[in-house]
C-alpha positions in Angstrom: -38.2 -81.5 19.3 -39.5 -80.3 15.9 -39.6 -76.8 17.0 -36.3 -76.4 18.6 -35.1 -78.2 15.1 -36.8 -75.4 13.5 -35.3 -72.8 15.8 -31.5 -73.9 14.9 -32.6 -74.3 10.9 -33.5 -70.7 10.7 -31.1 -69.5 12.9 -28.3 -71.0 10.5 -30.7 -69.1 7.8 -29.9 -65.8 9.6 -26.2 -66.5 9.7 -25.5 -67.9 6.9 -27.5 -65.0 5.0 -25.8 -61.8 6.8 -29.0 -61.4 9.0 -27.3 -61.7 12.3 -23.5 -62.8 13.1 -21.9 -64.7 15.4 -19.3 -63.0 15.5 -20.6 -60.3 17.8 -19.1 -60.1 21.0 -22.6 -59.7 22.7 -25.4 -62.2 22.8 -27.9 -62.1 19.7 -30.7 -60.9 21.7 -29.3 -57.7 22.2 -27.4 -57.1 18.8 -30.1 -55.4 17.3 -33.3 -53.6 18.4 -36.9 -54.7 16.8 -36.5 -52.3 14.4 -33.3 -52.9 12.9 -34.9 -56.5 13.0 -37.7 -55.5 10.8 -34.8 -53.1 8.6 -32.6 -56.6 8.4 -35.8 -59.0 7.3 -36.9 -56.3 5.1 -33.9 -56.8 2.9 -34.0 -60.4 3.2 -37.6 -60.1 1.6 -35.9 -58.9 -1.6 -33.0 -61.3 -1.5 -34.4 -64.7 -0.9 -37.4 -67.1 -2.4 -40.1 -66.7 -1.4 -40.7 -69.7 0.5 -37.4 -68.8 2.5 -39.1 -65.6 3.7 -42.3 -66.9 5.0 -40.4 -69.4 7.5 -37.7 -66.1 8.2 -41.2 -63.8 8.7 -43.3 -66.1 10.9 -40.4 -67.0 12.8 -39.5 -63.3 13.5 -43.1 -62.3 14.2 -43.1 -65.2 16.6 -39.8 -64.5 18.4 -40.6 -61.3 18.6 -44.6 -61.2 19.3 -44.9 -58.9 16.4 -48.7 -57.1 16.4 -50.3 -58.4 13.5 -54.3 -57.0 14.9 -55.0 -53.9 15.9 -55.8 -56.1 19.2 -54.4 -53.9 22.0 -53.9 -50.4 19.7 -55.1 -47.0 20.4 -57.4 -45.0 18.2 -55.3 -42.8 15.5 -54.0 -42.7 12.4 -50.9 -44.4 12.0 -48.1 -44.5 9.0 -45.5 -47.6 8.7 -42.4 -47.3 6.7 -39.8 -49.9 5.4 -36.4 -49.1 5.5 -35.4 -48.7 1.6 -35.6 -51.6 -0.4 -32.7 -53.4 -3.2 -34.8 -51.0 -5.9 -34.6 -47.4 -4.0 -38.6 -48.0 -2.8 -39.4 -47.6 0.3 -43.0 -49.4 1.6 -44.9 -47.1 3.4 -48.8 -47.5 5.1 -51.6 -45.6 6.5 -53.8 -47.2 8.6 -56.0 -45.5 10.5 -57.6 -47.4 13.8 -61.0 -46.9 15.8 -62.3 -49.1 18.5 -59.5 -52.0 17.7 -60.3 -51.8 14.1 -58.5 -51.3 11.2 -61.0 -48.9 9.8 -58.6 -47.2 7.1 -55.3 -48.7 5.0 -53.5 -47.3 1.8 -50.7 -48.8 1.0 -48.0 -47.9 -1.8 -44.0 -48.3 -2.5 -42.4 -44.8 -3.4 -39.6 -44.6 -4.7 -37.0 -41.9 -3.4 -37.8 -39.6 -6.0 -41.2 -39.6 -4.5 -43.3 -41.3 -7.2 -45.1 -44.3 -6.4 -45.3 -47.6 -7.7 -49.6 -47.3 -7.2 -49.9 -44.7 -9.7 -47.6 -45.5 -12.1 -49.3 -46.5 -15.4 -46.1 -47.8 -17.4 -43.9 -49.8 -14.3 -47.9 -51.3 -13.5 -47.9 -52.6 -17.0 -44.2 -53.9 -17.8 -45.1 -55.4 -13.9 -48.8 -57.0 -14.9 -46.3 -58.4 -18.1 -43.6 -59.9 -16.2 -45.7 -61.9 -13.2 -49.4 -61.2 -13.5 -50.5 -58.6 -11.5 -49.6 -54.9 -10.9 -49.6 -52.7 -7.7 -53.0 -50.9 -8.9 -54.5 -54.0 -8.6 -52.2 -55.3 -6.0 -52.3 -53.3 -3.4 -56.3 -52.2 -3.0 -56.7 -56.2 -2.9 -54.4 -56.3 -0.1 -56.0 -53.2 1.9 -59.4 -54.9 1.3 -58.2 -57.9 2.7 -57.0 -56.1 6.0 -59.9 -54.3 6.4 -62.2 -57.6 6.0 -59.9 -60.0 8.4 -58.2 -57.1 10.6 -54.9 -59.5 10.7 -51.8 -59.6 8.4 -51.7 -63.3 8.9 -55.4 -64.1 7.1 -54.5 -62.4 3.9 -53.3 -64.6 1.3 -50.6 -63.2 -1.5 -51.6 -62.7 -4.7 -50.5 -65.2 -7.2 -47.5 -62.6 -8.9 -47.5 -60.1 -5.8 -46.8 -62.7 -3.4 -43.2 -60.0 -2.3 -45.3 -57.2 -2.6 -47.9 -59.1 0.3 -44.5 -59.1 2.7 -43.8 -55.8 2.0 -47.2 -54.8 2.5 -47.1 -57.0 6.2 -43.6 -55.4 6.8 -45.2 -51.7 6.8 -47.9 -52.4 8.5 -46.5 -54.7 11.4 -44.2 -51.1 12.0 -47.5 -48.6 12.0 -49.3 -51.3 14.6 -46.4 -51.2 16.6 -46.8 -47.4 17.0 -50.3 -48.3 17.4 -49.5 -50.2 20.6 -47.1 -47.3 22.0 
């Protein structure tokens, strides 16, 4: 009972948000593909608290069955890309994978000029001003995490990255997938 309450709770989320409509003349299940799914909940990551998108991202990964392990991928090098974000960055990883492990990550959010977020001294200190922490710190905190648990789900955000941890999932949920091709 609690779970199909659950269920109709965030699919009213969906609606209500711009996520999915019921308007559509064709059932939801086929209204979009996985990835315009992931394109859709990446823009919900920038437009909702962040409490809203960790109910809206579990459920998806759930619905779904989202790889969140490099259980079941092939060796290779893989990149992961977000669609771009409400700021003109778009969240791109490397992850590299040898005997279903997550042997290699880098993670950064470019904008479309090019530059990245990673390497850029000023936006990493106006950022470690406003909420705490900065991608430089961020983000090798997050590949280390990977690395150590080899699942998106064990790696807790970063008090003042806590976006920046759903990005990083985001990217790399789309470079396992390719993973698992």
């Amino acid at each position: 009972m609690k779970k199909l309450f659950f269920i109709i709770v965030i699919g009213y989320a969906l609606c209500s948000t711009g996520l999915f409509s019921l308007e559509s003349k064709k059932p939801p299940s086929l209204m979009l593909s996985i990835q315009e799914t992931m394109g859709k909940l990446e823009s919900y990551i920038e437009r909702h608290r962040t409490s809203d998108v960790k109910a809206v991202f579990d459920f998806f990964i759930d619905l779904f069955s989202l790889p969140t392990t490099p259980n079941d991928c092939k060796d290779g090098k893989y990149k992961g890309e977000s669609i771009y974000d409400d700021y003109a960055y778009k969240h791109s990883i490397s992850i590299e994978i040898k005997d279903k492990k997550i042997i290699y990550v880098y993670y950064d959010e470019v904008k479309s000029s090019g530059s990245g977020k990673r390497g850029n001294s000023q936006y990493c200190d106006e950022m470690k001003k406003v909420t705490g922490a900065s991608p430089a710190e961020a983000y090798p905190i997050y590949e280390e995490r990977l690395l150590k648990n080899q699942d998106l789900m064990k790696i807790d955000a970063l008090s003042g990255a806590t976006y920046s941890l759903y990005r990083f999932r985001s990217a790399a949920i789309r470079a396992l997938q390719q993973a698992k091709k």
